[in-house]
C-alpha positions as CSV (number, residue, x, y, z in Angstrom):
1,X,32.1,208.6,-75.5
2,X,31.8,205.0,-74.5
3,X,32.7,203.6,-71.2
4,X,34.2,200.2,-69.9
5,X,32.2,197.6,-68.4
6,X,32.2,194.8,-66.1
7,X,30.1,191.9,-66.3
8,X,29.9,190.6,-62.7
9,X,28.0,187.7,-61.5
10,X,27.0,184.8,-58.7
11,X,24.9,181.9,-58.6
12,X,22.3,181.5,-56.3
13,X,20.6,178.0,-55.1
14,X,17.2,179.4,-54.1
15,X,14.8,180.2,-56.9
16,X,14.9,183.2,-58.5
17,X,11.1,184.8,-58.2
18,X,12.8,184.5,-54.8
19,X,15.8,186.4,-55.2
20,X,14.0,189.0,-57.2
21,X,11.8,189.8,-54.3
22,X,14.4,189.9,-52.3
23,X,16.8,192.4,-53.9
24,X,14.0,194.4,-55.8
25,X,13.5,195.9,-52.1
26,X,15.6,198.5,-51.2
27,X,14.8,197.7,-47.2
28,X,17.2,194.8,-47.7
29,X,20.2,196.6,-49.2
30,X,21.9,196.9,-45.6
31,X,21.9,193.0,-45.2
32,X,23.6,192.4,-48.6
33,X,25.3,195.9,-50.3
34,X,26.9,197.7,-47.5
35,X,29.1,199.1,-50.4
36,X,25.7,200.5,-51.7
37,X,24.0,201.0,-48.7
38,X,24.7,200.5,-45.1
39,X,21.1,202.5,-44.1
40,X,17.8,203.1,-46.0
41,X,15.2,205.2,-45.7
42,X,11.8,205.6,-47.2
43,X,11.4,209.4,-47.6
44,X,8.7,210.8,-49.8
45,X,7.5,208.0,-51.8
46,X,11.5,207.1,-52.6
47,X,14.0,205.9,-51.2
48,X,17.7,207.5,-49.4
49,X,20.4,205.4,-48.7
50,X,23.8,206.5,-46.9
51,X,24.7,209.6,-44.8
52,X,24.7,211.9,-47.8
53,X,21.1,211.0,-48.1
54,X,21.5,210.0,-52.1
55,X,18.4,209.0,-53.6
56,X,18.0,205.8,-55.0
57,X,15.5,204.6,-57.8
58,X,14.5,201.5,-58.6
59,X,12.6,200.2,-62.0
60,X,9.4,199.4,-61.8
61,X,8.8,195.4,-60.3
62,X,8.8,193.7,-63.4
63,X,8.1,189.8,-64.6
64,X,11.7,189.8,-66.3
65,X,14.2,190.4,-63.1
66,X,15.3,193.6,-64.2
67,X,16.7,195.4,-61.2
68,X,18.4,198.6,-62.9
69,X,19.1,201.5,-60.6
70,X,20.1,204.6,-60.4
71,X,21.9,206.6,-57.4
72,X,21.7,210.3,-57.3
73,X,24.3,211.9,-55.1
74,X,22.7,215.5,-53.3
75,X,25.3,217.1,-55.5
76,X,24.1,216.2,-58.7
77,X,24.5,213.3,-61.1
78,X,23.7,210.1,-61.6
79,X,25.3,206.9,-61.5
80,X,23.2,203.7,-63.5
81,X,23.6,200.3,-62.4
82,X,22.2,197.4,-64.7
83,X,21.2,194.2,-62.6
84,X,19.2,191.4,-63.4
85,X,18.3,187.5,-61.9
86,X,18.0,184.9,-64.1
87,X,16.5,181.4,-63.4
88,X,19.5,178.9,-63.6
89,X,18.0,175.1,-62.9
90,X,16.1,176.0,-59.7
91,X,18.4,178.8,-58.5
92,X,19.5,182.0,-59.7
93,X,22.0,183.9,-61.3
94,X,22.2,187.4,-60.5
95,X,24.2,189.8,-63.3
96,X,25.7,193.3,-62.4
97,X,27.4,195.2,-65.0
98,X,29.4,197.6,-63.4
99,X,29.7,201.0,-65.6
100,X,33.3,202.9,-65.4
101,X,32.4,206.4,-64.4
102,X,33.9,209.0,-66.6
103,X,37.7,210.1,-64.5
104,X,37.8,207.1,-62.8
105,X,41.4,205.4,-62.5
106,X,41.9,201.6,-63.2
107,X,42.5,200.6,-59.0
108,X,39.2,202.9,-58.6
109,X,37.7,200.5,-61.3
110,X,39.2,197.5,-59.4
111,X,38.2,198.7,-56.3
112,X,34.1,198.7,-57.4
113,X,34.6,195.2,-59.1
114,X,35.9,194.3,-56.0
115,X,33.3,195.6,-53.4
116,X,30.0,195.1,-56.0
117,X,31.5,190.9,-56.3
118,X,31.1,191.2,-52.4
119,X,28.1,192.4,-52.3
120,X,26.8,189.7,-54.6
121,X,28.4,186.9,-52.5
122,X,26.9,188.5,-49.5
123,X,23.6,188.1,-50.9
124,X,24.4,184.4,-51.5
125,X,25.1,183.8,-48.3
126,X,21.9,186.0,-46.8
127,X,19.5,184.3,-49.1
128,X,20.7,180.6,-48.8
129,X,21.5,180.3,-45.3
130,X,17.3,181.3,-45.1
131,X,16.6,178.3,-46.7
């Protein structure tokens, strides 16, 4: 069974070796993706993010700007995220595809779109007002 997608995006003016480092670190997800993650911890050699403590693994660094993820709720499961920077000129461009998890109504749907397009603005405005 297949699953709807959304292909979400935002351009970034500040280079993106820059960007990658930035996002690739799961320290900086409170400054940028409070719908992900509004506290971090290293625990164990990974990483937990939120109250319930769901772990949170990121691919290896890579030369490409793949920033796929996975979250993995205490109570089993796994949610996978596919994210990736992109030069664009001397910027950015930083691509989500946001997966529709299996049950999920449409304003649910909406909802994610809605918060995961924040979260990318948000990391916009972090990384270029540092400039």
């Amino acid at each position: 069974m297949t699953s709807a997608s959304r292909y979400l995006s935002e351009h970034i003016d500040v280079p993106a070796g820059d960007v990658y480092a930035f996002a690739a670190d799961p320290a900086n997800l409170p400054a940028w993706a409070p719908g992900l993650a509004t506290s971090v911890t290293r625990e164990d050699g990974g990483w937990r993010i939120g109250d319930d403590g769901a772990e949170l693994v990121f691919t290896p660094h890579n030369e490409l700007g793949v920033l796929d993820h996975w979250v993995r709720p205490p109570d089993g499961g796994e949610v996978y995220a596919p994210m990736r920077v992109i030069p664009d000129g001397d910027g950015a461009e930083i691509m989500f595809t946001l997966r529709r998890q299996p049950g999920m109504s449409d304003e649910d749907f909406e909802q994610d779109a809605e918060a995961v397009q924040a979260d990318l603005t948000r990391l916009k405005e972090v990384l270029e007002s540092a400039r």
